[in-house]
Backbone bond lengths (Angstrom), bond angles and torsions (degrees), N, CA, C in turn:
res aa  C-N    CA-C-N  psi(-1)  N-CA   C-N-CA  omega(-1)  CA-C   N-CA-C  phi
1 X - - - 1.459 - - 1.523 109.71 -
2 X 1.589 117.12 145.80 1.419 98.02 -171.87 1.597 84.16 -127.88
3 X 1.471 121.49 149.61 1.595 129.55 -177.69 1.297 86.40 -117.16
4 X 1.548 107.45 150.83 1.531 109.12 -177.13 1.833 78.05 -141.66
5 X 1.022 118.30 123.25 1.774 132.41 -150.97 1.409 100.09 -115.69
6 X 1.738 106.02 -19.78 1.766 100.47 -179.49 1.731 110.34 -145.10
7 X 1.266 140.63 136.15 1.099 125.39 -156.79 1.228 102.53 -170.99
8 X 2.007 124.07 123.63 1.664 118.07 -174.90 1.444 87.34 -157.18
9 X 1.388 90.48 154.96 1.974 120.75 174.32 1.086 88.53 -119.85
10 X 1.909 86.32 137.03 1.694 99.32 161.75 1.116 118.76 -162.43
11 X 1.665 120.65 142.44 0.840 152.78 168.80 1.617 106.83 -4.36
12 X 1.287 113.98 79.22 1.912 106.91 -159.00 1.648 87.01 -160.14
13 X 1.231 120.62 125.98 1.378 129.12 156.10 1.954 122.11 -52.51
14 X 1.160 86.12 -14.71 1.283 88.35 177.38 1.677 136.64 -118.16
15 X 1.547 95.51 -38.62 1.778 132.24 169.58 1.596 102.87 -64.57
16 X 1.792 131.57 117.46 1.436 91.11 156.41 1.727 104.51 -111.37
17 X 1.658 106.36 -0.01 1.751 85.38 -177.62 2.426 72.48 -156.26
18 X 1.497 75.81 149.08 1.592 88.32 163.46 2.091 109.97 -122.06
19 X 0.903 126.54 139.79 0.860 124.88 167.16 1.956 138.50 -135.99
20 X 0.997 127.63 159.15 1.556 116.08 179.20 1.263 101.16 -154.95
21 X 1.695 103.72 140.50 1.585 106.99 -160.27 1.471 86.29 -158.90
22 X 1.343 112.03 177.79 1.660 131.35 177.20 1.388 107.22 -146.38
23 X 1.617 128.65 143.24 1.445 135.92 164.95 1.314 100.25 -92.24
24 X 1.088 105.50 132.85 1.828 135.49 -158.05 1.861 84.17 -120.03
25 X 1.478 129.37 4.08 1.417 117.31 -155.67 1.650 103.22 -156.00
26 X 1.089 132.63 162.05 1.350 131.51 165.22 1.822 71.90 -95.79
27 X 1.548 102.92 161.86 1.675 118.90 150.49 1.087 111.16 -161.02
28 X 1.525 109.56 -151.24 1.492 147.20 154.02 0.973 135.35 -141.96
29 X 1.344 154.36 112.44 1.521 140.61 141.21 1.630 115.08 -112.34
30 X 1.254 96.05 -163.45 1.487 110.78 -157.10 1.891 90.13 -109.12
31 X 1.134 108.13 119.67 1.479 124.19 175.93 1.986 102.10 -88.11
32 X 1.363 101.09 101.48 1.646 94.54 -175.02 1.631 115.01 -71.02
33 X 1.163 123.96 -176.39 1.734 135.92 -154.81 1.810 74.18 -90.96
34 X 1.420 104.81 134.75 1.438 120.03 163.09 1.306 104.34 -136.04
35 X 1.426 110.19 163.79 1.669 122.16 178.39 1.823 91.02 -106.55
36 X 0.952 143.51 -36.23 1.567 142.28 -158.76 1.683 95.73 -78.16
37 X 1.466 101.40 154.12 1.635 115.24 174.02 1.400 114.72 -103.71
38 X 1.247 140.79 160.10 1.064 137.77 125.71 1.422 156.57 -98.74
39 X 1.231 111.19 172.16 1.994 92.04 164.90 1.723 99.76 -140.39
40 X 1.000 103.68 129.31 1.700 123.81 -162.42 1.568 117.34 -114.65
41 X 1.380 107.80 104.99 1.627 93.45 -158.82 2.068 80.38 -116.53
42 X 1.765 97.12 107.20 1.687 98.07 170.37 1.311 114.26 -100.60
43 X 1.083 134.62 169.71 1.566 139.78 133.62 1.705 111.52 -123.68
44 X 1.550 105.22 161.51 1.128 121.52 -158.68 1.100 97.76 -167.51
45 X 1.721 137.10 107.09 1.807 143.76 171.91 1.114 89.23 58.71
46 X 1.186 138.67 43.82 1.186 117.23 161.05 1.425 145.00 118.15
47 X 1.757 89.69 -29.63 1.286 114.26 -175.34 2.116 126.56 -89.66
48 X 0.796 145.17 115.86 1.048 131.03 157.94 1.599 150.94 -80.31
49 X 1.716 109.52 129.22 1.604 90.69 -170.80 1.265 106.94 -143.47
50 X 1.252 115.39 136.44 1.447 122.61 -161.21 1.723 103.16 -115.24
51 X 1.525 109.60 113.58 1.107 127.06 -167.19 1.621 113.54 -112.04
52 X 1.536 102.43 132.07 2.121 105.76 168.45 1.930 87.82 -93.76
53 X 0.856 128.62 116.32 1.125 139.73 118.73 1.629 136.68 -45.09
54 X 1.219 131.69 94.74 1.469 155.96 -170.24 1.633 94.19 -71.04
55 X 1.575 82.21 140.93 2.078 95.76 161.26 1.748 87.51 -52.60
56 X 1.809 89.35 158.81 1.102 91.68 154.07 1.575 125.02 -144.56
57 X 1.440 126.68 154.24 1.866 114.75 -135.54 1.505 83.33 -100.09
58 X 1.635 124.53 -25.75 1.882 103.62 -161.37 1.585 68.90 -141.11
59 X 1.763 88.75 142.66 1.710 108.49 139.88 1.698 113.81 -2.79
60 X 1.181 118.67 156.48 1.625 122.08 153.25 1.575 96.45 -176.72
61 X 1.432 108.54 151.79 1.367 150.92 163.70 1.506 98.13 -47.75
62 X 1.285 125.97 134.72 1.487 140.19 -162.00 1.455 99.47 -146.95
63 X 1.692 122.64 109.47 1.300 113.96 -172.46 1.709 90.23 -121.88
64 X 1.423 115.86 131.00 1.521 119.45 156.81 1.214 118.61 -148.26
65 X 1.716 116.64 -173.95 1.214 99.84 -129.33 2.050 82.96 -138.04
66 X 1.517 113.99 158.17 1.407 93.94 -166.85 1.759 98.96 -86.82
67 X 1.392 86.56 177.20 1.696 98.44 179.33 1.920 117.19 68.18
68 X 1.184 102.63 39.75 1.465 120.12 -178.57 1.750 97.05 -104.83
69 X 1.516 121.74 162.61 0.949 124.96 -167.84 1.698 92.25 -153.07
70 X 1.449 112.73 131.06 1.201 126.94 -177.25 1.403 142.25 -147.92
71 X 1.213 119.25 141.46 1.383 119.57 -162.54 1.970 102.00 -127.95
72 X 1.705 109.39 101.42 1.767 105.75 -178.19 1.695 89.93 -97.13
73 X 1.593 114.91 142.77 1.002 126.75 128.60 1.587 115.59 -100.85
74 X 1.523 121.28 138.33 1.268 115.64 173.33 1.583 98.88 -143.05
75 X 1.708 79.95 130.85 1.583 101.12 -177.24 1.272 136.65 -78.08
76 X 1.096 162.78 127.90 1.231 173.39 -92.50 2.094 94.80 -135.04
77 X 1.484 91.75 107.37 1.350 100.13 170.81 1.703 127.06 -33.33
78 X 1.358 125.53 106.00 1.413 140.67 -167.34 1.636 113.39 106.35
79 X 1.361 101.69 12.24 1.745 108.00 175.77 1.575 73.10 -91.93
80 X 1.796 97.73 162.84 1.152 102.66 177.67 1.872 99.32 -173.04
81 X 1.602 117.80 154.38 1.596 103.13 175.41 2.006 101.63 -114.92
82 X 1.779 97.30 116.00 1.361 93.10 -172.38 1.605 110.47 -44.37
83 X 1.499 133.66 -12.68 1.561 112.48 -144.52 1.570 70.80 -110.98
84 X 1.140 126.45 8.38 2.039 92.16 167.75 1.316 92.55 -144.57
85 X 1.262 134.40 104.58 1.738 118.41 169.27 1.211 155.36 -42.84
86 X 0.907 130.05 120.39 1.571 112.17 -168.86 1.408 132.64 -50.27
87 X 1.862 101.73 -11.99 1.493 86.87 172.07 1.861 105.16 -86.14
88 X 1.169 114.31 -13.05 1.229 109.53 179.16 1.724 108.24 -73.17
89 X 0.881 153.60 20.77 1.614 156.31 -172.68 1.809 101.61 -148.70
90 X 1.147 130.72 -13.49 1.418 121.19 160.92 1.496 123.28 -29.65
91 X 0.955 148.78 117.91 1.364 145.58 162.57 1.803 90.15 67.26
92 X 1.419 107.32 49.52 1.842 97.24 165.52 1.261 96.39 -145.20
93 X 1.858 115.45 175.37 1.281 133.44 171.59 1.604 100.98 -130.06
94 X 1.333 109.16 108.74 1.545 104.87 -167.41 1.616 89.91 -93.47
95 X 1.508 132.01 138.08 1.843 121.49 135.22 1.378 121.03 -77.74
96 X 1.229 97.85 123.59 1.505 106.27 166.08 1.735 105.89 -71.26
97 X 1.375 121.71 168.22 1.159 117.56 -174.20 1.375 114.97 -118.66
98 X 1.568 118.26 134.46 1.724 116.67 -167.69 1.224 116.06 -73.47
99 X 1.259 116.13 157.86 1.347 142.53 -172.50 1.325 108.35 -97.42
100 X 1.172 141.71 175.35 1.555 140.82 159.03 1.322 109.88 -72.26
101 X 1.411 126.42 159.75 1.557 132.88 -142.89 1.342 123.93 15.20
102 X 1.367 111.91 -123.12 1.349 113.26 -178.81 2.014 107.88 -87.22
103 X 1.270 118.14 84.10 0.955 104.29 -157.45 1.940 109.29 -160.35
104 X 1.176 119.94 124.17 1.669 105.53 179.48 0.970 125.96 -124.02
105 X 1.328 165.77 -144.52 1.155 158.89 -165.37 1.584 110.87 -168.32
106 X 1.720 93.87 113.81 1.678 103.49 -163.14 1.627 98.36 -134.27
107 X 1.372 124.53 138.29 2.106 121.07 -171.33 1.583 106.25 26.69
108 X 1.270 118.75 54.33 1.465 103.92 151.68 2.020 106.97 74.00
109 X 1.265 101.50 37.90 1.278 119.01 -152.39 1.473 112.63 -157.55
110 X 1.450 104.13 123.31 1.474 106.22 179.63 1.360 115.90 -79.79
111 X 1.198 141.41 140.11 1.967 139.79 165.83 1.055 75.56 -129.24
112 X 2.129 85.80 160.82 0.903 124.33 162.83 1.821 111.85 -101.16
113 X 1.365 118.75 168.70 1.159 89.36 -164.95 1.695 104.41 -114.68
114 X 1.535 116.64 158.11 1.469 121.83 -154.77 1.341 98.48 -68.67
115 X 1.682 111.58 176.44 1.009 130.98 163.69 1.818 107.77 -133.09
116 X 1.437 119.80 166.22 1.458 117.18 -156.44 1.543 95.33 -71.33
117 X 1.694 111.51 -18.42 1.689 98.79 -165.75 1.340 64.22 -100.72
118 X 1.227 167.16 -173.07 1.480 134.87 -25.12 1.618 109.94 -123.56
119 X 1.362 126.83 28.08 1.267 140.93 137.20 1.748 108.11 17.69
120 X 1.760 89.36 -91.43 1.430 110.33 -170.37 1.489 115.41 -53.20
121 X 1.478 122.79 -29.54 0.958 115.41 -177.78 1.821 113.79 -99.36
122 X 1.209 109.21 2.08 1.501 113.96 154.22 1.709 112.87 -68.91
123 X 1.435 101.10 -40.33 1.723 105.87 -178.47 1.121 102.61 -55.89
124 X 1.283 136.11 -48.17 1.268 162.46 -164.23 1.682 117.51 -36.00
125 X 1.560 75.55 -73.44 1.594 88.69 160.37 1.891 141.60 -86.72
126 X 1.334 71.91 -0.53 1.567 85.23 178.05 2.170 96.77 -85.27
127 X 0.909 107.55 -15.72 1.187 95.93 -149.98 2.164 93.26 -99.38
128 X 1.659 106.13 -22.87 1.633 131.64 171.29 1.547 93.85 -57.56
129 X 1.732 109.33 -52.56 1.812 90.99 -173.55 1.155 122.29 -97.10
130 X 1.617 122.23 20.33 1.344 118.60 158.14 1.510 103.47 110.80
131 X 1.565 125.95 -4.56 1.270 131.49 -169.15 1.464 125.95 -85.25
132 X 1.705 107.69 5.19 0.866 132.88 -135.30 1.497 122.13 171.89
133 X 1.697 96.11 103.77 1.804 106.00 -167.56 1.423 117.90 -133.04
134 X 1.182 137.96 -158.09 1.385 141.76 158.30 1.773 117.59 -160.88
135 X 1.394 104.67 143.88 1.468 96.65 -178.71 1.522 95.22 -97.90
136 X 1.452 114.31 144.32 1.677 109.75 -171.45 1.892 103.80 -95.85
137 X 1.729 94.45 3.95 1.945 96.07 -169.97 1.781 99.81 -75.75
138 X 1.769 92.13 -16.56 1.858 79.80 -178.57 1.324 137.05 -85.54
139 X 1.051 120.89 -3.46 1.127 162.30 110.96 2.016 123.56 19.34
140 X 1.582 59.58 -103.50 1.756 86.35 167.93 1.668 122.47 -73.00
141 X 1.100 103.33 3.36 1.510 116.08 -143.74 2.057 81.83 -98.05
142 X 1.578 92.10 -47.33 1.580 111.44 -159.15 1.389 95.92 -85.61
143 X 1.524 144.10 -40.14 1.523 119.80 123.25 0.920 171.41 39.26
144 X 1.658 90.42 -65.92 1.784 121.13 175.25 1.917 90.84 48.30
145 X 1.376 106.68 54.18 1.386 106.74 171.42 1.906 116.81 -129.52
146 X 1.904 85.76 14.21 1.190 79.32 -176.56 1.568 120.25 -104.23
147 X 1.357 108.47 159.91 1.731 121.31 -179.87 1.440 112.34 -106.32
148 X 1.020 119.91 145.22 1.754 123.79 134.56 1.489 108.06 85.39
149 X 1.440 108.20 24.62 1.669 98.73 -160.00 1.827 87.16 -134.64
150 X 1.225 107.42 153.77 1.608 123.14 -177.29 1.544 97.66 -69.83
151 X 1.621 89.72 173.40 1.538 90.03 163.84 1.266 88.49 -113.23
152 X 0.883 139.33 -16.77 2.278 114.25 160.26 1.241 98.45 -54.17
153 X 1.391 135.44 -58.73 1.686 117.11 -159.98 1.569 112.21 -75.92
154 X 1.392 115.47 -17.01 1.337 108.11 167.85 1.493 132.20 -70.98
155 X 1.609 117.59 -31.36 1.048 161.69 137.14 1.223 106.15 -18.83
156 X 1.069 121.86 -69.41 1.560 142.80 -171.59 2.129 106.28 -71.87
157 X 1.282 89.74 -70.09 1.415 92.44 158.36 1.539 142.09 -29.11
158 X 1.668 98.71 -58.05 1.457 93.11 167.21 1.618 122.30 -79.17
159 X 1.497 123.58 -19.22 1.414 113.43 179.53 0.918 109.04 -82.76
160 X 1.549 147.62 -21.68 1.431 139.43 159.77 1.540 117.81 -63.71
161 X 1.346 98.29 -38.76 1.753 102.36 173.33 1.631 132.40 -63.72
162 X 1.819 97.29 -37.72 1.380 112.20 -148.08 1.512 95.77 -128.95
163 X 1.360 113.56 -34.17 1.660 133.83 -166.03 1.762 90.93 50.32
164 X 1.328 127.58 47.80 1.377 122.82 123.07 1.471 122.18 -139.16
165 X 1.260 107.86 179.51 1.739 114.66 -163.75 1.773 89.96 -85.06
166 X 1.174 108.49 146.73 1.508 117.06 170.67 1.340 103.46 -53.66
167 X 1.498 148.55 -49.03 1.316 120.18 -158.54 1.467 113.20 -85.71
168 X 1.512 100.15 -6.94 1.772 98.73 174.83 1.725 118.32 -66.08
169 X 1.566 83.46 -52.85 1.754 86.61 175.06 1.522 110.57 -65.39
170 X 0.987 131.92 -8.51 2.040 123.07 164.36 1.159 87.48 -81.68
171 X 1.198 139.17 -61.32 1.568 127.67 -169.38 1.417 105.78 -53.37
172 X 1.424 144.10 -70.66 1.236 129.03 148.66 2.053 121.00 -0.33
173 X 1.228 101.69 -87.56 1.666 103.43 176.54 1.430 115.28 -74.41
174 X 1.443 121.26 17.61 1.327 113.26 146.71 1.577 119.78 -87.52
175 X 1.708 104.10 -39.68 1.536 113.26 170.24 1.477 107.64 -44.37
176 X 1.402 113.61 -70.03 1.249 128.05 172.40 1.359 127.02 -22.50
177 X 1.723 107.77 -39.92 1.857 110.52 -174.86 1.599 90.22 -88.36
178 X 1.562 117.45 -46.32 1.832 113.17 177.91 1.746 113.57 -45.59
179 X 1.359 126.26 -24.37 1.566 135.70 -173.14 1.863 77.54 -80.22
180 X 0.557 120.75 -61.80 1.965 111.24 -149.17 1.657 104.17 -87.19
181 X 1.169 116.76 8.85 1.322 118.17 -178.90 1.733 113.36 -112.12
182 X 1.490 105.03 -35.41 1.377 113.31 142.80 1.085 144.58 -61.21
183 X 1.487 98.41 -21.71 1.829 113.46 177.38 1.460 100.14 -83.88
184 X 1.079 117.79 -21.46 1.820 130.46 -173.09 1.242 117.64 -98.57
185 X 1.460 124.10 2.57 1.572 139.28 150.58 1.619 102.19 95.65
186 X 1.429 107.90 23.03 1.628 106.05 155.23 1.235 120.88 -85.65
187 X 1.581 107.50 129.84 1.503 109.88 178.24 1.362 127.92 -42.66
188 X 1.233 120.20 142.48 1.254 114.45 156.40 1.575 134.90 -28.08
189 X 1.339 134.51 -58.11 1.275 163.46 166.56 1.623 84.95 -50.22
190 X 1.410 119.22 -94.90 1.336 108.43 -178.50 1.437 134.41 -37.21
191 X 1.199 125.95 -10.89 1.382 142.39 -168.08 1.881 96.95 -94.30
192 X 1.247 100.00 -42.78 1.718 114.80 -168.91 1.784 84.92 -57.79
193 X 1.506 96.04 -75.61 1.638 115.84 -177.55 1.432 129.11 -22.04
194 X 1.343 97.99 -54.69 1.459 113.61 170.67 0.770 134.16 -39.04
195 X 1.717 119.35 -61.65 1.818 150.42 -137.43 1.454 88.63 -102.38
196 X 1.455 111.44 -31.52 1.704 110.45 -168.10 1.623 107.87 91.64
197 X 1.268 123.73 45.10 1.355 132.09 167.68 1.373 113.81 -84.84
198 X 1.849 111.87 147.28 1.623 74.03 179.60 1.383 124.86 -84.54
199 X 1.129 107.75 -4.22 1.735 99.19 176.74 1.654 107.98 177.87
200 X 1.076 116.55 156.92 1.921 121.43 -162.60 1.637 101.13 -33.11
201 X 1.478 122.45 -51.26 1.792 103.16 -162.75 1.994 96.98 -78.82
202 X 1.307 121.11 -6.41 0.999 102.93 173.18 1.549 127.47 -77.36
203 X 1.186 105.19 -19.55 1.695 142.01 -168.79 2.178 79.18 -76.36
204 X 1.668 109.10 -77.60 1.270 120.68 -175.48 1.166 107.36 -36.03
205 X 1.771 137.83 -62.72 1.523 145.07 -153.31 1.863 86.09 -63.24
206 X 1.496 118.45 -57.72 1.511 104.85 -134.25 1.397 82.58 -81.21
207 X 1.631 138.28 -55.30 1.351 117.52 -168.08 1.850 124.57 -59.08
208 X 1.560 93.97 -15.46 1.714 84.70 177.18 2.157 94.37 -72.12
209 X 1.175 107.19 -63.10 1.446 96.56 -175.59 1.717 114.45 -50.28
210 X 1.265 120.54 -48.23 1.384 105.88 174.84 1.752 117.55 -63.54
211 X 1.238 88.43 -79.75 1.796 82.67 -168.87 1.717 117.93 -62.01
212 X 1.309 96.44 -34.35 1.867 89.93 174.32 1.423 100.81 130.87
213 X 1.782 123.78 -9.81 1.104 129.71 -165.47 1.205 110.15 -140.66
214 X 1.582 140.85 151.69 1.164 169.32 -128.11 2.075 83.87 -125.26
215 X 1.336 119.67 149.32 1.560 127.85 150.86 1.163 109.92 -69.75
216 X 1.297 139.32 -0.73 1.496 114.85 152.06 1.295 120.93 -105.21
217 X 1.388 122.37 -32.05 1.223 115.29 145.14 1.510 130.57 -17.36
218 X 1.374 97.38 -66.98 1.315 94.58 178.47 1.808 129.03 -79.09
219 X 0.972 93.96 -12.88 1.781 113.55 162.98 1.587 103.79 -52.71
220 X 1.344 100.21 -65.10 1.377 116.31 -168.53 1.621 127.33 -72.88
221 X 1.379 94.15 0.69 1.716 117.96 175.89 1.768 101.80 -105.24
222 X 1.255 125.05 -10.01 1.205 112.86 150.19 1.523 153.81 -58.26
223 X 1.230 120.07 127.98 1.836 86.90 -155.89 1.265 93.60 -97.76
224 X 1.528 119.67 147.94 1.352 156.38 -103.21 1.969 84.48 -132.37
225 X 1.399 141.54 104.03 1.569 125.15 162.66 1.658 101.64 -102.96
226 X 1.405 86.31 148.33 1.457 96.76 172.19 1.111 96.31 99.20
């Protein structure tokens, strides 16, 4: 089980949630398909490891271990670090490599490493020396607010930005609105209906590959009052 005891969004072109939590549990679950990245700074006995976390395109199996200690920043889709691409971190867990004391090694560059209160202003500066950017077309792109632009350069745009194709990530945050609409006691059938699926096993195929779970599954993972 993992408790995450402190947790804020903010107002940041780049940041969309910071978080810090501890596994109180060895487990498993199912880590669903996301478009957002992270950077994950844990310890566990002792050890430290500072992780890029990649979008990720399918569901996967998430094994950890208790007594871990953790710090997620996760970035806001079209943040991106020019010196490693985003299609290169898709479906990966890169380690960055430590520094002496509290300290890791990120572009040829020493950090120090964050804490949950000053997070944002680590982004901050990561982003002053160039380590750290955003394209603002993705954005607008997801929107449907955009003008004047090809579909090669959009194309182009999001796999350098995002290292996925724009209609995956709507397929992504369509799964995503079908998870909270089931959790909110809309039928299945209606859930298909809604989103514009074409029909219940299509609703079934994409959330077992995206989120990791079947619509009844997840029906049936609701807890039941009364």
């Amino acid at each position: 089980m993992i408790i995450i005891p402190e947790e804020r969004a903010l107002a940041s072109p780049y940041i969309e949630w910071i978080g810090h939590g501890y596994t109180v549990a060895d487990g498993l679950e199912m880590r669903p398909a996301e478009y957002n990245w992270h950077l994950i700074f844990t310890r566990c006995e002792g050890v430290l490891r500072i992780l890029v976390v990649g979008a990720l395109e399918e569901a996967q199996r998430l094994n950890y271990v208790a007594g871990a200690e953790s710090l997620w920043i996760r970035f806001k889709v079209g943040t991106y670090m020019p010196h490693l691409p985003a299609s290169a971190i898709v479906n990966q867990a890169i380690n960055l490599p430590e520094g002496s004391g509290n300290h890791f090694w990120l572009q040829d560059k020493v950090w120090e490493i964050p804490n949950f209160e000053n997070a944002d202003t680590f982004v901050e500066h990561l982003t002053r020396a160039g380590a750290l950017t955003y394209d603002p077309l993705i954005q607008v792109a997801l929107r449907d607010e955009l003008e004047d632009a090809s579909e090669r350069t959009v194309r182009y745009r999001f796999q350098h930005s995002t290292g996925l194709r724009q209609n995956y990530i709507r397929q992504i945050k369509r799964a995503q609105q079908a998870v909270e609409l089931l959790r909110h006691g809309n039928s299945i059938l209606n859930t298909a209906h809604e989103l514009g699926y074409a029909d219940q096993p299509h609703l079934t195929r994409s959330l077992k590959r995206l989120m990791g779970y079947t619509p009844h599954e997840l029906v049936a993972s609701i807890p039941q009052i009364g």
